[in-house]
SEDOPA-480345 format. One record per residue (C-alpha): residue in three letters; x, y, z. Coordinates in steps of 0.25 Angstrom, whole numbers, plus 5000, padded with zeros to 4 digits. Each point is the difference from the previous one (the first is absolute). Layout:
ALAXYZ
...
END
This chain:
UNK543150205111
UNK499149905006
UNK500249975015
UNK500249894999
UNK501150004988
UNK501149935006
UNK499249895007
UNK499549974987
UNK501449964994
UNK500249925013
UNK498949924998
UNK500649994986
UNK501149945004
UNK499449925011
UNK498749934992
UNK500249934986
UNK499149974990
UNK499849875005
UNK499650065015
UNK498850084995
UNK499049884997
UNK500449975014
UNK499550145004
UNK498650004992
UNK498950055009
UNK499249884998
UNK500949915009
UNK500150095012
UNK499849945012
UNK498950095005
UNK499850174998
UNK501350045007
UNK500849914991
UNK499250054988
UNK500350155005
UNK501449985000
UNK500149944987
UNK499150104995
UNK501450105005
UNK500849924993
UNK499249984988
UNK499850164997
UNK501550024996
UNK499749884988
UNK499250094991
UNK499949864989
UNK499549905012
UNK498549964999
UNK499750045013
UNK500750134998
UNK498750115000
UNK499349915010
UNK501250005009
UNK499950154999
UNK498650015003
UNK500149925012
UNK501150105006
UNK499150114995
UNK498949965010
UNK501049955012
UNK500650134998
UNK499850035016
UNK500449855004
UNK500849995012
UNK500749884994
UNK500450094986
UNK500550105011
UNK501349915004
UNK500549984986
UNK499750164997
UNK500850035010
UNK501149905000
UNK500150034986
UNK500450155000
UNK501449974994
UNK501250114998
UNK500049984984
UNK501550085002
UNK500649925009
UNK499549844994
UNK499850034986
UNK501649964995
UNK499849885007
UNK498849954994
UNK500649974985
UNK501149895005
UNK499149895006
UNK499949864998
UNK498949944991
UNK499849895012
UNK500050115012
UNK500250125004
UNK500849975013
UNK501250094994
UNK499250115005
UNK499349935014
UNK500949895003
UNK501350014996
UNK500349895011
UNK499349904993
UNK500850024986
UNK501249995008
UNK499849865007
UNK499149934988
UNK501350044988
UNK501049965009
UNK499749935012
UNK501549965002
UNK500550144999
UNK499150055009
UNK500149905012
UNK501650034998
UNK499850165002
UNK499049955009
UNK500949935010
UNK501150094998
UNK499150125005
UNK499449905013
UNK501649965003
UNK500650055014
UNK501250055004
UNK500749985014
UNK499049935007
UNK499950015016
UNK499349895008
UNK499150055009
UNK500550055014
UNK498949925008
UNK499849874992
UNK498849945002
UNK500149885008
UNK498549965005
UNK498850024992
UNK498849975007
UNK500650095010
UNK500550114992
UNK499249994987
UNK498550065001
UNK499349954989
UNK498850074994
UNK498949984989
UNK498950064996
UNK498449944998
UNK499350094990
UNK498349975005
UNK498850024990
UNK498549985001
UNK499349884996
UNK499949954985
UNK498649935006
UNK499550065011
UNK499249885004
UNK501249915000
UNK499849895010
UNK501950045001
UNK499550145008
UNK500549985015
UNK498650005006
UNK500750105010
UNK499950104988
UNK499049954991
UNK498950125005
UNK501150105001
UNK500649994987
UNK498650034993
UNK500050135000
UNK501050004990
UNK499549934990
UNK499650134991
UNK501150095005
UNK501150054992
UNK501449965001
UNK500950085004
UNK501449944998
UNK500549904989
UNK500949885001
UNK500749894991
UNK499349875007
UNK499150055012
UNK499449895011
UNK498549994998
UNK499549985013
UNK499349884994
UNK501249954994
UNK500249835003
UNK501049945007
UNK500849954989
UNK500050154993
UNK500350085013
UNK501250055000
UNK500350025015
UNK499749875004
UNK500949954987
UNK501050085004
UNK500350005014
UNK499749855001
UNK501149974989
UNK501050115008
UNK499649935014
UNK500649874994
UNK501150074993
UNK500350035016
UNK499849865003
UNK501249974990
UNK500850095009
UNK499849935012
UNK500549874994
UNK501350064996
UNK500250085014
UNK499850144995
UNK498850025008
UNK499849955015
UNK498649915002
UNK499650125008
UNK500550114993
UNK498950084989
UNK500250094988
UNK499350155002
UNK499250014987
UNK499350154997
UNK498949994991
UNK499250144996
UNK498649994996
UNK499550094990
UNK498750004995
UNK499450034987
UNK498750095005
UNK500250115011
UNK499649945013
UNK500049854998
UNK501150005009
UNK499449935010
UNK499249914993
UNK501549964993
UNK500549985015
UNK498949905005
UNK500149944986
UNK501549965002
UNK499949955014
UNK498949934998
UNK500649914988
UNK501249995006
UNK499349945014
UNK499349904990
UNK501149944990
UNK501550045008
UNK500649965011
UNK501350074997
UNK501249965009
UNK501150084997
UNK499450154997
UNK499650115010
UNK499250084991
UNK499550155001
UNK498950074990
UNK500050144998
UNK498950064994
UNK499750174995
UNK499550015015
UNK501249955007
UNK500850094990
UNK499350135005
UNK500249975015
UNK501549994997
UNK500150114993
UNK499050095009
UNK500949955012
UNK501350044994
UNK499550114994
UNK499050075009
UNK500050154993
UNK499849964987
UNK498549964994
UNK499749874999
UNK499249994988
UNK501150034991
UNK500749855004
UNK501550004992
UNK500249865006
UNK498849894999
UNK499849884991
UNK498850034992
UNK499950054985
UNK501150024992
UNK501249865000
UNK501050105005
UNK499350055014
UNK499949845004
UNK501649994996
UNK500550115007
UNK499449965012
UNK500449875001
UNK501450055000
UNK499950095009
UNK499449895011
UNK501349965001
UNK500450155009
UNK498649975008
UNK500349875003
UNK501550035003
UNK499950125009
UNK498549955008
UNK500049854997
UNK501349925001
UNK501450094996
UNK500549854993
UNK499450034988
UNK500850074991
UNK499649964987
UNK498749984992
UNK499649904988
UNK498650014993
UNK499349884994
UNK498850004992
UNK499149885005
UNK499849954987
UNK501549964998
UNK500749885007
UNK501549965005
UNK499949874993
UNK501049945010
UNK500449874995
UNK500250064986
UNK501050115005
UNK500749905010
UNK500349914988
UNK500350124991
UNK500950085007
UNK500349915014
UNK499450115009
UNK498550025005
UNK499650144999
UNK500450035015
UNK501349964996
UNK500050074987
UNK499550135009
UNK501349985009
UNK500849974986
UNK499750154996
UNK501350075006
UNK499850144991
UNK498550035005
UNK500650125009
UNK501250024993
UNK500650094991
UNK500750024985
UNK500250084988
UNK499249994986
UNK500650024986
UNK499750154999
UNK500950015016
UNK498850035009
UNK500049975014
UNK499049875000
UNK499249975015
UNK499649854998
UNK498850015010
UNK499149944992
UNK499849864996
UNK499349934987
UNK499749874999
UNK499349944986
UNK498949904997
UNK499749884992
UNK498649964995
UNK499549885006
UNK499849944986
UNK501450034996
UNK500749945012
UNK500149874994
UNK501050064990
UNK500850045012
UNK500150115011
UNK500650104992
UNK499050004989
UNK499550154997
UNK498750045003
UNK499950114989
UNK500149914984
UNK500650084991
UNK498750054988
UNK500049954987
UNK499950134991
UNK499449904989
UNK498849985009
UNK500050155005
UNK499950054985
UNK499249894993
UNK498850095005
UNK499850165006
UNK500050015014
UNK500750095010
UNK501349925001
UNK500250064986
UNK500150135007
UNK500949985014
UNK500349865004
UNK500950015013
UNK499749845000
UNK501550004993
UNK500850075008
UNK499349925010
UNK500649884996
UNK501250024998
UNK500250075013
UNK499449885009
UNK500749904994
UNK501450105000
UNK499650065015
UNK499149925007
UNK500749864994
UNK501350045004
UNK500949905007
UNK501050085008
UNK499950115009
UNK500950104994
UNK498950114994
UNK498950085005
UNK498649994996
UNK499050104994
UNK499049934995
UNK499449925012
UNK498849935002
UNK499050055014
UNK499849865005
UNK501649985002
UNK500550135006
UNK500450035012
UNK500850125007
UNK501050025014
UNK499450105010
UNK501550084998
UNK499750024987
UNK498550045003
UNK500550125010
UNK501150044993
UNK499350014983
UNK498350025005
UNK499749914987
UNK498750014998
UNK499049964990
UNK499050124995
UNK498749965003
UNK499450064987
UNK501049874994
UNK498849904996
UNK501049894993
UNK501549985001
UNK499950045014
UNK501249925001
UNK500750074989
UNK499850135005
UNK500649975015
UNK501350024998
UNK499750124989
UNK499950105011
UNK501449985007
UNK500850024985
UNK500950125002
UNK501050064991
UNK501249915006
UNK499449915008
UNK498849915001
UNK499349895007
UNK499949874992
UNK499649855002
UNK501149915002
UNK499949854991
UNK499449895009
UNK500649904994
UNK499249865001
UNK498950085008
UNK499049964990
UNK498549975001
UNK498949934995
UNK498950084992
UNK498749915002
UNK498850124997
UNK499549934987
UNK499849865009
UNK498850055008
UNK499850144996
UNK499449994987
UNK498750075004
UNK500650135006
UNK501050024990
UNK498949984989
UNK499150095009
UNK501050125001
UNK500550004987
UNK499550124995
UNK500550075014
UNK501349964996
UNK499950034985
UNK499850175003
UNK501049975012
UNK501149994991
UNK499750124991
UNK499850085013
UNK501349975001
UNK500750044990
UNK499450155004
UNK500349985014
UNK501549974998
UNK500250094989
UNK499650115007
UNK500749945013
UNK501250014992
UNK499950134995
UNK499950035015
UNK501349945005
UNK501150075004
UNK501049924990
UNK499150054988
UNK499349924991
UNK501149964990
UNK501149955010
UNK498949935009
UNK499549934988
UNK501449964996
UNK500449955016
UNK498349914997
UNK500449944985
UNK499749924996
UNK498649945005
UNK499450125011
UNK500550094990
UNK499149974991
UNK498950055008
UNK500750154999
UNK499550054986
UNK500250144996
UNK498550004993
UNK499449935011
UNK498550044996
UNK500449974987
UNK500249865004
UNK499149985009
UNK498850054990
UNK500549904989
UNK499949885009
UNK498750035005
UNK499550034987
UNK500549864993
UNK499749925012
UNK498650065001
UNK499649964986
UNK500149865005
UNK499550005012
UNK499150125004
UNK499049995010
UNK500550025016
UNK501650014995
UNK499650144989
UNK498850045012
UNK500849995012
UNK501350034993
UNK499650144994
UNK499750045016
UNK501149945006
UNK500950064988
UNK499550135001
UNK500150005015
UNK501649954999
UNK500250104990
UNK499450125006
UNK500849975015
UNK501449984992
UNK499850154995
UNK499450065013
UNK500449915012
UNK501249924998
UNK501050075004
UNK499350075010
UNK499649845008
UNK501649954995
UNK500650135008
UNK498949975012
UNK500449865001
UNK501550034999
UNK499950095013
UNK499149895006
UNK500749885001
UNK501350095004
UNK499250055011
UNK499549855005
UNK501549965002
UNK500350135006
UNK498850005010
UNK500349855003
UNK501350025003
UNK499650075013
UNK498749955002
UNK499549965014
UNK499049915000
UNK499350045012
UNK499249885007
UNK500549924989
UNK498850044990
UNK500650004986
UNK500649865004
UNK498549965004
UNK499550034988
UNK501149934991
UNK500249895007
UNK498549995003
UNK499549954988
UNK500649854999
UNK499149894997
END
């Protein structure tokens, strides 16, 4: 039997007769595309390009890039081969997305069982209601730096334009959605978008009283960098356009960079080695998430014991103040005081014991916002434009749980259900539930960092879960100046997502509630992320998507595949059980920690611009 017997019939199943003009070799893109068509095309023994496809893959036979899809496609015929004969002639998402047919047949239906599984029982308010945010609240966010598109650009800081040079032909280390440049403009930074538009959200509070004159939010923003030891170049850079284009009046701010992470952790724990860093803020989305929650014990036990609670921004989202004023009758300090259930308790459906530590806000685009604040930020797909020509969606399309879960979770009016699907910009978490759940993010979690917070706290009969924040809603702005960065790490993002769906796949096989009931307690939109064939998967996005695009996503992505796959079969669990015990042991050790001559409080609280 062939090796690739059952892929054959997938591929059946998936491409049409109308897709394979749209495969030919003579319209690839470059030779990557034209060798992964050259894959497909050896399985259609009556295509034109059928012996010439063949010969190709005969002389690639040792390609790097052919390697991936070899091992990706190494299928149990046994255990997928009933399932193969009963899929749709427009997808195959019975078999990869079940999800996705459930939302797009019956949207209704499934926003119902939706909101019936999300539902909470015996709802507690919080025993310490918060009454004071800009005392109690430590906000955080995160800037993700990048070298130079032009490394000539008269936007350099000339306080780093010699510096950041030497890293005009180094290879980049880390990957990210929408990077900074450092010669990003004004009006696409960022940072300077960002904090100027919180500053003046600020200056809204002061108006209606909920924030002294005098009186400053503390805001945490780690620094991660996309090339190993930019770090410091990443520090001048943000202070030096902040000196030039802010003058901020109501934010204390504090940067934390790789470097400020290792003297914490080499101070806290001084027996262990400090070049196997658990807690730091470059690389992998979850290592910068984690840490910006656990800020919050730092800042409370060296820095001021009043902050209790933690709320992360991202700096490309705005609290559009008028707009929620006028919507709801609250500004966003008020909504935060609104929130009585973030510290509280309940029951869900199934009768687990529910910790409501967690808080979930939602988002609005900036071009939607006109429609109103609760406009979903996730459109429902059209399956007419998804199946009028071959592309991935065909094959997993978590875009429709997706929808109907933002507009059913995230655009929910009351505060009666607990939230699983969350978005990062719009979380936050009480320092009670921090010491008494150690939540944490693994680090080798490159997308859904958020998403995967709350995963390592699920128990048997008892869990930690996002209460609703009902009204806490803000403005999503990213495509109204950062057009050039999202354009630029497209591809990055592209092979994020696959990686993805390997990590969480084998996260879930992992967990201690198994993979089927962890799946059930993450449907519908996370779980969809959990696949039983995740190679399988993985290895037929990457092959449809990289016959039309080629170049840097097939050439990067076969490395960064490869490397994903090899580590969920040899490292995971090994780095998942590592970081368990780790962030255990934080809270432990800070517990009694004595900060002898005040050091660990110097170096956090050292770092303020």
């Amino acid at each position: 039997m062939h090796k690739y017997n059952i892929l054959k019939k997938i591929l059946n199943n998936l491409i049409l007769e109308n897709d394979l003009s749209d495969l030919s070799l003579e319209k690839s893109n470059d030779n990557l595309s034209k060798l992964f068509r050259a894959f497909i095309m050896q399985f259609y023994s009556d295509h034109p390009d059928n012996q010439k496809s063949k010969l190709i893959l005969e002389s690639e036979s040792n390609s790097s890039t052919l390697n991936v899809l070899e091992t990706f496609f190494k299928i149990d015929e046994e255990v997928i081969k009933s399932k193969i004969e009963t899929q749709s002639s427009c997808h195959i998402w019975d078999l990869f997305c079940p999800e996705a047919i459930e939302a797009s047949e019956d949207p209704n239906v499934l926003s119902k069982k939706l909101l019936e599984k999300r539902k909470l029982n015996n709802i507690k308010e919080s025993n310490n209601l918060l009454t004071n945010p800009s005392k109690e609240i430590l906000f955080s966010s995160n800037v993700l730096i990048t070298t130079p598109s032009d490394f000539s650009s008269p936007n350099i800081p000339k306080e780093i334009k010699d510096e950041v040079q030497e890293y005009k032909n180094l290879n980049q280390s880390f990957w990210y959605d929408h990077p900074i440049p450092l010669d990003a403009s004004k009006d696409e930074n960022e940072i300077i978008y960002g904090l100027e538009n919180l500053d003046n959200a600020l200056a809204f509070e002061v108006q209606r009283n909920n924030i002294d004159k005098s009186d400053k939010i503390t805001l945490v923003l780690s620094v991660s960098v996309t090339h190993q030891g930019l770090e410091k170049i990443a520090l001048k850079y943000i202070k030096s356009i902040i000196k030039k284009h802010l003058k901020l009046k109501y934010i204390d701010l504090f940067l934390y960079d790789e470097d400020t992470c290792n003297k914490i952790t080499s101070l806290v724990f001084p027996d262990k080695d400090p070049t196997n860093n658990i807690m730091g803020v470059n690389g992998n989305y979850g290592r910068h998430f984690t840490f910006l929650k656990y800020i919050l014990l730092l800042w409370n036990k060296f820095v001021d014991s009043k902050m209790s609670y933690s709320y992360k921004i991202d700096l490309d989202q705005i609290f559009d103040q008028e707009v929620l004023l006028e919507t709801t009758g609250f500004s966003v300090f008020e909504i935060f005081k609104n929130q009585k259930y973030w510290g509280g308790t309940a029951t869900d459906q199934d009768g687990y014991n529910v910790d409501l530590g967690l808080l979930a806000g939602a988002l609005v685009n900036k071009k939607d916002i006109s429609q109103g604040l609760f406009t979903p930020d996730v459109k429902r797909p059209v399956n007419n434009d998804l199946f009028s020509k071959l592309s991935s969606k065909k094959i997993f399309c978590p875009e429709w749980p997706q929808s109907i879960s933002t507009e059913i979770e995230l655009m929910y009016r009351s505060d009666d259900i607990q939230r699983v699907h969350v978005t990062g910009g719009t979380t936050g978490i009480t320092l009670d539930s921090l010491k008494k759940w150690v939540p944490f993010t693994p680090s080798f979690i490159n997308r859904a960092e958020d998403q995967a917070f709350g995963i390592s706290t699920i128990k048997e009969n008892a869990y930690l879960s996002h209460c609703h924040g009902k009204d806490l809603i803000m403005r999503h702005d990213k495509h109204a100046f950062a057009t050039k960065s999202i354009e630029m790490s497209k591809v990055g993002k592209e092979i994020g997502n696959l990686e993805r769906i390997l990590l969480f796949s084998y996260y879930a096989n992992e967990h201690e509630l198994g993979f089927d009931k962890l799946k059930h307690r993450l449907w519908p939109f996370t779980s969809s992320f959990l696949s039983r064939y995740p190679e399988l998967l993985t290895g037929l996005i990457f092959l449809i998507d990289g016959c039309f695009n080629g170049g840097d996503y097939v050439s990067s992505g076969s490395k960064r595949l490869m490397d994903t796959h090899l580590f969920c079969k040899t490292k995971l669990n090994t780095q998942l059980q590592n970081e368990k015990f780790f962030w255990k042991e934080l809270v432990e050790r800070l517990e009694n920690f004595k900060d002898f001559n005040n050091n660990l409080k110097s170096i956090i609280s050292s770092n303020k611009i």
